[in-house]
Backbone as CSV, one residue per row, in Angstrom:
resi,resn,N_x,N_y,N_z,CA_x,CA_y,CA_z,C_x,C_y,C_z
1,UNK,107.813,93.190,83.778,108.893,93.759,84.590,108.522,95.177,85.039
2,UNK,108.242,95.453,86.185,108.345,96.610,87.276,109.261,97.516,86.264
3,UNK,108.923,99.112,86.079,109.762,99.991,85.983,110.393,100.426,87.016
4,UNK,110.240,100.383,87.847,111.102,100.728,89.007,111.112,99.342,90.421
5,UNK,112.101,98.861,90.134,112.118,98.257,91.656,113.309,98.209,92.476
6,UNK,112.311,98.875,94.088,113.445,98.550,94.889,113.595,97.552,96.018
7,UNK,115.419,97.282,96.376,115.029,95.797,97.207,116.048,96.106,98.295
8,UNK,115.496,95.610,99.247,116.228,95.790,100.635,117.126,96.872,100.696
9,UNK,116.339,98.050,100.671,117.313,99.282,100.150,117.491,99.794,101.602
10,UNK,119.210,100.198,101.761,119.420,100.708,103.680,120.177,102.042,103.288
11,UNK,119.769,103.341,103.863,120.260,104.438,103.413,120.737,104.894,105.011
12,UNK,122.000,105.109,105.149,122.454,105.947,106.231,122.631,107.178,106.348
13,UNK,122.237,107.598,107.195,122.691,109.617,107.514,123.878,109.514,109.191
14,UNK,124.827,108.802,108.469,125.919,108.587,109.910,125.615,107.577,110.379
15,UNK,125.356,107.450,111.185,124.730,105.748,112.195,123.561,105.772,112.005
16,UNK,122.815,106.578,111.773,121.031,106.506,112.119,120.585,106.047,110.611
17,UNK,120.157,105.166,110.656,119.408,103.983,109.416,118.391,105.267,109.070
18,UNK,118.241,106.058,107.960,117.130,106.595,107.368,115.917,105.519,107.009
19,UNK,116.826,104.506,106.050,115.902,103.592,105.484,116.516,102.178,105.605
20,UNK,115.537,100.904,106.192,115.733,100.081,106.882,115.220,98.754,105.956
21,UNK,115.940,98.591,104.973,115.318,97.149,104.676,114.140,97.561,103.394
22,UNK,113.918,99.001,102.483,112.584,99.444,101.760,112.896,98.563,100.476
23,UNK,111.359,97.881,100.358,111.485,97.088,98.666,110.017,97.885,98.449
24,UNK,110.204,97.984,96.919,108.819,98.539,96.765,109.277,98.619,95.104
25,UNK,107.836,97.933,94.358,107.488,98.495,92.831,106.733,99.433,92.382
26,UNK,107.100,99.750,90.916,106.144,101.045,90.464,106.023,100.503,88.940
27,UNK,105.044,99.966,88.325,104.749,99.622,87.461,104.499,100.763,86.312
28,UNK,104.948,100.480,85.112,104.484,101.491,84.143,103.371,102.042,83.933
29,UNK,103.293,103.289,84.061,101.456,103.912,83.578,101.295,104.095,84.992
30,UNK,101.893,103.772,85.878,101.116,103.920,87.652,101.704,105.536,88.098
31,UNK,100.310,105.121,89.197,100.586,107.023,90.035,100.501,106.076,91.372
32,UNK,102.205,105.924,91.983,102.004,105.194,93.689,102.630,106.075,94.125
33,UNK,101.332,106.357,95.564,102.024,107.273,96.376,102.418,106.418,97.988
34,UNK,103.790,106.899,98.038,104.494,106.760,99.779,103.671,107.757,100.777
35,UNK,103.244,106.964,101.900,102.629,107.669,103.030,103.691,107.634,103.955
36,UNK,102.932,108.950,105.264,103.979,108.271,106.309,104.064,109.851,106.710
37,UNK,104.661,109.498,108.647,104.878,110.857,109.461,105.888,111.370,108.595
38,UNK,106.074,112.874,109.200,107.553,113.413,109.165,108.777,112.306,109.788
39,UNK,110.194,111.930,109.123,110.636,111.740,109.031,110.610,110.336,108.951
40,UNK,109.535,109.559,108.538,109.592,108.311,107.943,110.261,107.693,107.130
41,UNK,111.420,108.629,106.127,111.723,108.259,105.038,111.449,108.178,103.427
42,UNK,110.313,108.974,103.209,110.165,109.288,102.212,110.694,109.896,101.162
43,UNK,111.133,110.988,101.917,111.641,111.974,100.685,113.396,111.412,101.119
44,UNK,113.925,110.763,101.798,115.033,109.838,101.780,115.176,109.092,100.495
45,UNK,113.855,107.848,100.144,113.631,107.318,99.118,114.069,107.945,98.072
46,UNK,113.395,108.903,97.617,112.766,109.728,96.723,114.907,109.776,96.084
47,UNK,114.887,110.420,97.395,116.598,110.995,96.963,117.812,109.889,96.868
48,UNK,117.118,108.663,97.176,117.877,107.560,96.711,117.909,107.169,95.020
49,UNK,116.483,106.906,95.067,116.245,107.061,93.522,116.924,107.899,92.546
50,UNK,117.157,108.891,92.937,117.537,109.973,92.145,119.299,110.525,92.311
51,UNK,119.773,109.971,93.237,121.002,109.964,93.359,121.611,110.690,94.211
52,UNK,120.578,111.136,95.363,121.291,112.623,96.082,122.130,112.051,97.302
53,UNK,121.090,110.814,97.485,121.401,109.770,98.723,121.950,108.198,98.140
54,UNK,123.519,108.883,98.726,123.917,106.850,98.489,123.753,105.579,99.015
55,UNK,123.002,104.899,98.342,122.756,103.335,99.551,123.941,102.883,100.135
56,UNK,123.652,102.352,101.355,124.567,102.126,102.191,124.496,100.287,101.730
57,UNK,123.126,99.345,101.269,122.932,98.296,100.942,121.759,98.219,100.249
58,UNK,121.205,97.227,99.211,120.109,97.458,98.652,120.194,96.859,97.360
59,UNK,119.157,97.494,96.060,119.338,97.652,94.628,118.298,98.347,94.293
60,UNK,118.654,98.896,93.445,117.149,99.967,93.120,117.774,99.700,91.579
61,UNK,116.539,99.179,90.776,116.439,99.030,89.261,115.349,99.845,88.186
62,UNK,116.060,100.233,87.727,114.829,100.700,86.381,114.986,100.537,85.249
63,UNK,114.142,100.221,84.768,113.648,99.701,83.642,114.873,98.295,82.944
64,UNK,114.781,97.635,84.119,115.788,96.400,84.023,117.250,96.673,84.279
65,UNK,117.995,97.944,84.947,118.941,98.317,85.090,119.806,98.704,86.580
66,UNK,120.507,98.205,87.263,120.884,98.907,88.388,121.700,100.587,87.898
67,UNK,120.450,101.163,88.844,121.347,102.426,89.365,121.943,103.220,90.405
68,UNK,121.495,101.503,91.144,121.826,102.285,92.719,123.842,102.970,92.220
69,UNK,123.537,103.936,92.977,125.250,104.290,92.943,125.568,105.301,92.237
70,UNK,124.934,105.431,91.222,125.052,106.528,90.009,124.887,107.740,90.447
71,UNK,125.205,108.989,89.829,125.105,110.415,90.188,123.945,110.929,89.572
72,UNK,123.651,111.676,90.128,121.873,112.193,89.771,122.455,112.846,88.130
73,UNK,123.266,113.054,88.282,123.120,113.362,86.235,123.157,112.403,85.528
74,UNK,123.822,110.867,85.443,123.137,110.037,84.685,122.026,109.400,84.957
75,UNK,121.321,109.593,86.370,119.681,109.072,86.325,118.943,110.128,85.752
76,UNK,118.827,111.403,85.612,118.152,112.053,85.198,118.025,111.511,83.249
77,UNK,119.646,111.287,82.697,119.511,111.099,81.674,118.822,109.874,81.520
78,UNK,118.470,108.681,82.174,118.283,107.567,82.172,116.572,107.701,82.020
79,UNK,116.186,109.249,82.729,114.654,109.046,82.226,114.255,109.139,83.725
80,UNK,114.855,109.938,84.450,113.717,109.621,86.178,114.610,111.656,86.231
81,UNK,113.172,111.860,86.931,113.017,113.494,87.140,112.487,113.377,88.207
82,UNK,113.313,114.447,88.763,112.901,114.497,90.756,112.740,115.860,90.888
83,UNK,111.217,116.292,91.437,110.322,117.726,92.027,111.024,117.392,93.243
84,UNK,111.685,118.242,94.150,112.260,118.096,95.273,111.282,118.966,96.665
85,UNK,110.940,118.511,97.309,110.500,119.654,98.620,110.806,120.805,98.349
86,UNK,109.953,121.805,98.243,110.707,123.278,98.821,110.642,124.012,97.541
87,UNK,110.155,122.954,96.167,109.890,123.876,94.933,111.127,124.096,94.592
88,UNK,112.045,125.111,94.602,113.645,125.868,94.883,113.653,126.171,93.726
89,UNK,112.831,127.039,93.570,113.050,127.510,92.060,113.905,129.042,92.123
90,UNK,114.598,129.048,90.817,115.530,130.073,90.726,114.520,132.097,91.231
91,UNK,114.782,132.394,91.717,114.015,133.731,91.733,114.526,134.831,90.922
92,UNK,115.957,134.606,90.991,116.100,135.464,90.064,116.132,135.785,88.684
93,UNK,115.324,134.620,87.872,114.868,133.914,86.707,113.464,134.248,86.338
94,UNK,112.997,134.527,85.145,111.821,134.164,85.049,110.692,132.834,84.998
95,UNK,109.589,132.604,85.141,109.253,131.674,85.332,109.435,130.618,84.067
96,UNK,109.585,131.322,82.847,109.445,130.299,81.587,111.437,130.442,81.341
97,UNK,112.345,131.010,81.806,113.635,130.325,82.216,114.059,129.209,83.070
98,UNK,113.302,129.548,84.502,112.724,128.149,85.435,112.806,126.983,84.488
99,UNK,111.415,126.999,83.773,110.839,126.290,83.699,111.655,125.172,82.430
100,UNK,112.561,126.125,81.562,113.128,125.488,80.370,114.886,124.906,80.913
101,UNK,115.047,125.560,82.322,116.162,124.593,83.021,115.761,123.125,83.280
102,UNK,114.845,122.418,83.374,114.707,121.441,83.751,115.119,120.673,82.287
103,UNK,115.180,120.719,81.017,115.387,120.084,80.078,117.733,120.575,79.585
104,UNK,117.699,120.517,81.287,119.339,120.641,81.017,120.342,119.248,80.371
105,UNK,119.258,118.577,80.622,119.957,116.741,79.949,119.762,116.269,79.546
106,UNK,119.301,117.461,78.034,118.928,117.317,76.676,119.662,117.873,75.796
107,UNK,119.895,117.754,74.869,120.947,118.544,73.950,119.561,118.920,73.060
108,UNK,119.094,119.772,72.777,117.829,120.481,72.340,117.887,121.959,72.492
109,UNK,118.046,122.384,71.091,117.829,123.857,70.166,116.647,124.518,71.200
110,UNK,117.351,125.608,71.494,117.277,126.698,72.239,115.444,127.345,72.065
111,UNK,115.281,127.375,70.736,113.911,127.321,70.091,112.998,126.948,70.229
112,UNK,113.709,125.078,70.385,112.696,123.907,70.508,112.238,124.239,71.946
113,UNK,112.834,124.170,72.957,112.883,124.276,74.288,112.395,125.815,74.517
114,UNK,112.537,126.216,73.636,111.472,127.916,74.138,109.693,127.129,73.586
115,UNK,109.806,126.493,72.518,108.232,126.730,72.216,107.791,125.176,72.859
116,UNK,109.074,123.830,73.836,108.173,123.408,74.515,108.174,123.889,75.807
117,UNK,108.412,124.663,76.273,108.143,125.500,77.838,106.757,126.170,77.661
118,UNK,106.054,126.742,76.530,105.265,126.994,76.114,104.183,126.323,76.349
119,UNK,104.146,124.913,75.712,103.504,124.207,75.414,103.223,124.114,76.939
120,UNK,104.052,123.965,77.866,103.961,123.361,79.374,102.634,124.228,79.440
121,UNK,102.292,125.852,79.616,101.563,126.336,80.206,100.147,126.054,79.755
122,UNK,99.879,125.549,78.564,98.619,124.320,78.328,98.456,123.096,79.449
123,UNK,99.278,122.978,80.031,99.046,121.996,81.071,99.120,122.649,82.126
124,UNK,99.332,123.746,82.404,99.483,124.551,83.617,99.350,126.159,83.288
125,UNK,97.655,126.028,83.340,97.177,127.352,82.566,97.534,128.714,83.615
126,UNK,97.326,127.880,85.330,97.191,129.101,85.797,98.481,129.894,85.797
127,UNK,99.609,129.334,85.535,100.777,130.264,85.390,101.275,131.281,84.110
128,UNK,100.508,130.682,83.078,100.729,131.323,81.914,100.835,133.063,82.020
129,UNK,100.126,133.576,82.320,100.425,135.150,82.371,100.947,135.383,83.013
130,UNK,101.955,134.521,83.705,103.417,134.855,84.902,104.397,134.104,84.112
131,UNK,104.491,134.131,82.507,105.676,133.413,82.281,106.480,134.008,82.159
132,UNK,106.825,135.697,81.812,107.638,136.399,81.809,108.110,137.419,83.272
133,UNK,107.470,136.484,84.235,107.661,137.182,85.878,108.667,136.999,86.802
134,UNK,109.606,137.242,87.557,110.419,136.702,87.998,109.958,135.535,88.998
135,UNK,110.751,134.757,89.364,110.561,133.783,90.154,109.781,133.940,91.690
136,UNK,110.564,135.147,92.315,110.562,135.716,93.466,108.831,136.650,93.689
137,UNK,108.374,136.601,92.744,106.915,137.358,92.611,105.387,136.556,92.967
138,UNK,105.829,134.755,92.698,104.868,133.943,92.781,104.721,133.472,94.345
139,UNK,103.042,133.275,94.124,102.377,132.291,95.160,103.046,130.936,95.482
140,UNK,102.837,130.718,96.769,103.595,129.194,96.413,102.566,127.961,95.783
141,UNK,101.411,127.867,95.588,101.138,127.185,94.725,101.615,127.655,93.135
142,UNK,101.752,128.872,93.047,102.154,128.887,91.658,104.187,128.671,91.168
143,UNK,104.521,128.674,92.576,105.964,128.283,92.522,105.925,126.676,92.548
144,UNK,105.218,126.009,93.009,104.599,124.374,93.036,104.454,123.992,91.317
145,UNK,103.344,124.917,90.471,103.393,124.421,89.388,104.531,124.459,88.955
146,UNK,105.256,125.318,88.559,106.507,125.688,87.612,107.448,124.729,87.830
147,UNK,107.832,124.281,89.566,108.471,123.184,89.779,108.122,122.149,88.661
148,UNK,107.192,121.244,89.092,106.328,120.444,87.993,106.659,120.461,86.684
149,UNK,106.484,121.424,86.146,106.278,121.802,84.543,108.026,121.453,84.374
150,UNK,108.745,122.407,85.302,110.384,122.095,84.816,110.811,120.573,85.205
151,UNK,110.257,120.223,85.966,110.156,118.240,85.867,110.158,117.759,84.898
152,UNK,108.935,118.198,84.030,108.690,117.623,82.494,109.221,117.372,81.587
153,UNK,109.996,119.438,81.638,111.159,119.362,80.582,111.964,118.227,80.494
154,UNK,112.186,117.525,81.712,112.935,116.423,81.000,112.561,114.868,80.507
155,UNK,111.308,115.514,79.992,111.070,113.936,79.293,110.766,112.450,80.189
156,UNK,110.750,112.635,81.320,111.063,111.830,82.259,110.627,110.657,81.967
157,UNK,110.615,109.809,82.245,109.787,108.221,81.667,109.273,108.061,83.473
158,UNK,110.050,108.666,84.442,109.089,108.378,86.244,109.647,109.698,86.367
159,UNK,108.445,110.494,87.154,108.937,111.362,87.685,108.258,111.395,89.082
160,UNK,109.482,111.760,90.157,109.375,111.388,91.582,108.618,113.254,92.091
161,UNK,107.826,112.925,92.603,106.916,114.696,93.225,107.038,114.357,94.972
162,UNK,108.162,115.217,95.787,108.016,114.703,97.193,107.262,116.142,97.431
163,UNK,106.029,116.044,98.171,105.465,116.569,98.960,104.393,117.999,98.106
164,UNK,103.967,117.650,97.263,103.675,118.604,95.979,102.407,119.478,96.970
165,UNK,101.877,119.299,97.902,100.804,119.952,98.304,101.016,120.929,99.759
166,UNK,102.645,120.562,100.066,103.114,121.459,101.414,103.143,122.593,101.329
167,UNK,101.917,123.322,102.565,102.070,124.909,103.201,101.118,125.255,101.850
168,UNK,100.031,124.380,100.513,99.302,125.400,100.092,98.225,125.056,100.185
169,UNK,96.769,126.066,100.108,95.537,126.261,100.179,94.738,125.249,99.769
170,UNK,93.665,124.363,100.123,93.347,123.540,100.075,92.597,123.589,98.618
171,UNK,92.144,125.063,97.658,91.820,124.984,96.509,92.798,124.833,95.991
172,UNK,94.441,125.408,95.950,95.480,125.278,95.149,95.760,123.840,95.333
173,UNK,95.453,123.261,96.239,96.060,121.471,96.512,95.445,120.765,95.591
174,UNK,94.180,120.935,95.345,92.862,120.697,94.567,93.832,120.967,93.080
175,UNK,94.219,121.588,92.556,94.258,122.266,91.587,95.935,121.517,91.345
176,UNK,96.875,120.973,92.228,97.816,120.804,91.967,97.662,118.903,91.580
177,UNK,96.869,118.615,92.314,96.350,117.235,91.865,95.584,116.780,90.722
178,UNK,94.690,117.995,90.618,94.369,117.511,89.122,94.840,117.673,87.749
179,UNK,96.402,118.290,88.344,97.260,118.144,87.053,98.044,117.230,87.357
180,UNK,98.440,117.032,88.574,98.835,114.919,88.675,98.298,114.384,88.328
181,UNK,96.910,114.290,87.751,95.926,113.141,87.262,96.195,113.469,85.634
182,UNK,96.113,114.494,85.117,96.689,114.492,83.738,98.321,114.224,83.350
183,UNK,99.029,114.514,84.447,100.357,114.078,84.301,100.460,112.379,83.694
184,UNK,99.517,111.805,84.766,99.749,110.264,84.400,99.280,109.891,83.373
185,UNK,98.676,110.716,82.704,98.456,109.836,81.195,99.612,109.509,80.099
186,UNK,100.703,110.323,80.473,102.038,110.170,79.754,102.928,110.041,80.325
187,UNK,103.300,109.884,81.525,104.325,109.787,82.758,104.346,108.938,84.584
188,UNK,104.759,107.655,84.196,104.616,107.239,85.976,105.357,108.308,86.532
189,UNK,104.653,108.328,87.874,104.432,108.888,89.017,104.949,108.155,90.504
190,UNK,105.701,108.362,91.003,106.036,107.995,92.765,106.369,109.176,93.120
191,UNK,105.122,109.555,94.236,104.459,110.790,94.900,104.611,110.277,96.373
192,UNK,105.414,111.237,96.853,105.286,111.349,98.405,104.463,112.550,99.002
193,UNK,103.722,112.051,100.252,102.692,112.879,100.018,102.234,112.575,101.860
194,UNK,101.863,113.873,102.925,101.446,113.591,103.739,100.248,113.734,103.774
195,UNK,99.718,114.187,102.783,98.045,114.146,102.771,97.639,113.411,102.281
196,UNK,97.358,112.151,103.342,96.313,110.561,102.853,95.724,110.968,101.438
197,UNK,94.584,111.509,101.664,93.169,111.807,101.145,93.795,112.116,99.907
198,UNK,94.784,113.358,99.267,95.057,113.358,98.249,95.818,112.172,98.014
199,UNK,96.970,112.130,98.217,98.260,111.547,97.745,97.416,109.756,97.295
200,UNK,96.394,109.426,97.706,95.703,108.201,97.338,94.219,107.957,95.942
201,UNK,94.143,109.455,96.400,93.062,110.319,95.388,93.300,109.603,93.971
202,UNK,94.704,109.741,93.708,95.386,109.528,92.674,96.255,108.617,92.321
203,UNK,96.107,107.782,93.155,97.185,106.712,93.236,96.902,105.262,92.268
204,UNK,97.045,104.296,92.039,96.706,103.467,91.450,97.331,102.033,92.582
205,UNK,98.343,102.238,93.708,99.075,101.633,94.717,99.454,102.601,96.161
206,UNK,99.505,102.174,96.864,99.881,103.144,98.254,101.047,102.049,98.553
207,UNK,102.234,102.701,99.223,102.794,102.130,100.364,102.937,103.013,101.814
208,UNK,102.989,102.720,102.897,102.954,103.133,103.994,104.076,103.145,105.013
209,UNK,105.129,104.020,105.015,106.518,104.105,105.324,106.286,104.568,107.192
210,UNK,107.342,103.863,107.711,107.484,103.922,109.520,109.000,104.123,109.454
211,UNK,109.266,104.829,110.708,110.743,104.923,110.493,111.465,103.989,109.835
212,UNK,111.498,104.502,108.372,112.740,103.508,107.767,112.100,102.776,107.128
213,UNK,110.916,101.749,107.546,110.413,100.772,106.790,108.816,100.606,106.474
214,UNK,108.556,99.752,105.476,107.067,99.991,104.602,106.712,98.552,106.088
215,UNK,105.679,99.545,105.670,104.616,98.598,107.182,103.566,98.198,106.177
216,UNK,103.182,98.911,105.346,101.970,98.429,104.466,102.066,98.665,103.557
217,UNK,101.544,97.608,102.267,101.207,97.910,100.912,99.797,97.693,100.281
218,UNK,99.450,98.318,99.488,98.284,98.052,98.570,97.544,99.042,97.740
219,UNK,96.142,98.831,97.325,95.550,99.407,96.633,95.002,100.453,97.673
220,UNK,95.052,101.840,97.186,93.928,102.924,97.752,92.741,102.561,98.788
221,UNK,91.874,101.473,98.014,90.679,100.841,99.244,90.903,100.089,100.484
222,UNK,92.508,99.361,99.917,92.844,98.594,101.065,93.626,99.267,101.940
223,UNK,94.550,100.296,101.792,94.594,101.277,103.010,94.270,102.061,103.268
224,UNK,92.868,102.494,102.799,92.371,103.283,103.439,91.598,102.395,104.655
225,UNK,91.387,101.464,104.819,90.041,100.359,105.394,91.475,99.746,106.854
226,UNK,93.072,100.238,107.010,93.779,99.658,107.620,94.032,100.759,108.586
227,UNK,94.066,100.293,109.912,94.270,101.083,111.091,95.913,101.201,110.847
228,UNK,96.852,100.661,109.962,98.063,101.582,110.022,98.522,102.479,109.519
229,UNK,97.531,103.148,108.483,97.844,104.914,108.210,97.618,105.282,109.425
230,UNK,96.257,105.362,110.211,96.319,106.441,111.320,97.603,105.929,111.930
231,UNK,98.217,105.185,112.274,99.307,104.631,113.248,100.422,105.542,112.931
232,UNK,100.422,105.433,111.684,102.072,105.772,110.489,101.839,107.360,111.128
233,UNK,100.749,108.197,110.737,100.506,109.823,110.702,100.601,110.137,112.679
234,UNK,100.066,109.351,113.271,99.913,109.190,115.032,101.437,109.184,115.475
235,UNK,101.960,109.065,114.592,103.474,107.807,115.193,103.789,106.433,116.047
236,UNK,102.646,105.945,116.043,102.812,104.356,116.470,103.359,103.946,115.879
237,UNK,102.892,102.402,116.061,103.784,100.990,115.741,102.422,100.709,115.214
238,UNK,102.293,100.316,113.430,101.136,100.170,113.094,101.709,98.215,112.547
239,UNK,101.035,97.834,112.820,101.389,96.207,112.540,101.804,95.784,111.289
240,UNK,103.098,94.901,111.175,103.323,94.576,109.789,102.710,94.071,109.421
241,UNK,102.191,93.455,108.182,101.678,92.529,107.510,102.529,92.032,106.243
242,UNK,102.549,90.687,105.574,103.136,90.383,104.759,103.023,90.690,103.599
């Protein structure tokens, strides 16, 4: 059984169909990343999953459970953690306050949660001597990690990353992926991502999102080798397949 599956999922923003019909699995232990132009629907998904966006029709299940419908505070408790676009981390906070908000839907000693915020910066070395910095002081790759790290705090069993490599330096992108590759050794992953090359780097499945709907699925080799990524990123009409 799929840890995450979704089925004929239709998300409205007023009349205009965001998402048109999206089914898609994420198997345990997997890193699948969603491709696709600006406004394909991705980070739509993302916020379906997580409760920001209500299906208009559909089912979205995890771990054998419907949650379409639910409020993002009992999916979070349910074990799914959502990195949102835009980082939005508190500035007027320090980074290891940031970082120990994300474990808000935990009932966990003040202590515990100081020495595992800690622990985070072993997985995210380059922020460590900015843990006592305010928010408002960091790079945005280093506002990118902290996002991340406060993801963690909550234990997540999937945690959703939309767009983890937007507006930074192609060494910090480098650097933000290869702590997605250690992420997955203890945490599935559904990564939205407009950079092919990474967002597949790491993937273990791709799907390929067109306004609203998956035009393609498969393994990393098999879309990379399909003329409908360039289509999806071009904005064509890249051909369905079954």
């Amino acid at each position: 059984m799929p840890l995450l599956e979704i089925r004929d999922l239709i998300v409205l923003y007023g009349e205009i169909e965001a998402l048109r019909g999206v089914s898609l699995t994420v198997e345990e232990g997997q890193v699948v990343t969603l491709l696709g132009a600006n406004g394909a629907g991705k980070s739509t998904t993302l916020r379906a999953i997580s409760g920001l966006a209500r299906p208009a029709a559909g089912e979205i299940v995890f771990d054998g459970k419907s949650i379409a419908g639910l409020g993002p505070e009992a999916i979070v408790r349910l074990g799914i953690s959502h990195v949102p676009e835009g980082r939005r981390i508190f500035p007027g906070l320090t980074v290891k306050e940031n970082i120990m908000l994300g474990a808000s839907n935990r009932r966990v000693a003040k202590s515990e949660l100081s020495r595992e915020a800690d622990a985070m910066f072993d997985l995210f070395p380059d922020i460590r001597q900015f843990s006592n910095s305010l928010g408002w002081t960091l790079s945005g790759g280093q506002l990118q990690m902290v996002a991340v790290a406060r993801g963690l705090m909550a234990k997540p069993r999937l945690l959703l990353l939309d767009e983890p490599s937007l507006g930074l330096a192609p060494v910090i992108v480098q650097a933000v992926f290869r702590i997605i590759s250690q992420i997955r050794q203890n945490t599935t992953v559904l990564l939205v991502e407009q950079n092919a090359r990474m967002g597949l780097s790491v993937a273990d499945h791709g799907y390929v999102l067109e306004t609203g709907r998956i035009v393609l699925g498969g393994k990393p080799d098999e879309l990379w080798g399909n003329e409908a990524i360039a289509a999806a990123y071009l904005g064509g009409h890249a051909k369905v397949t079954a």
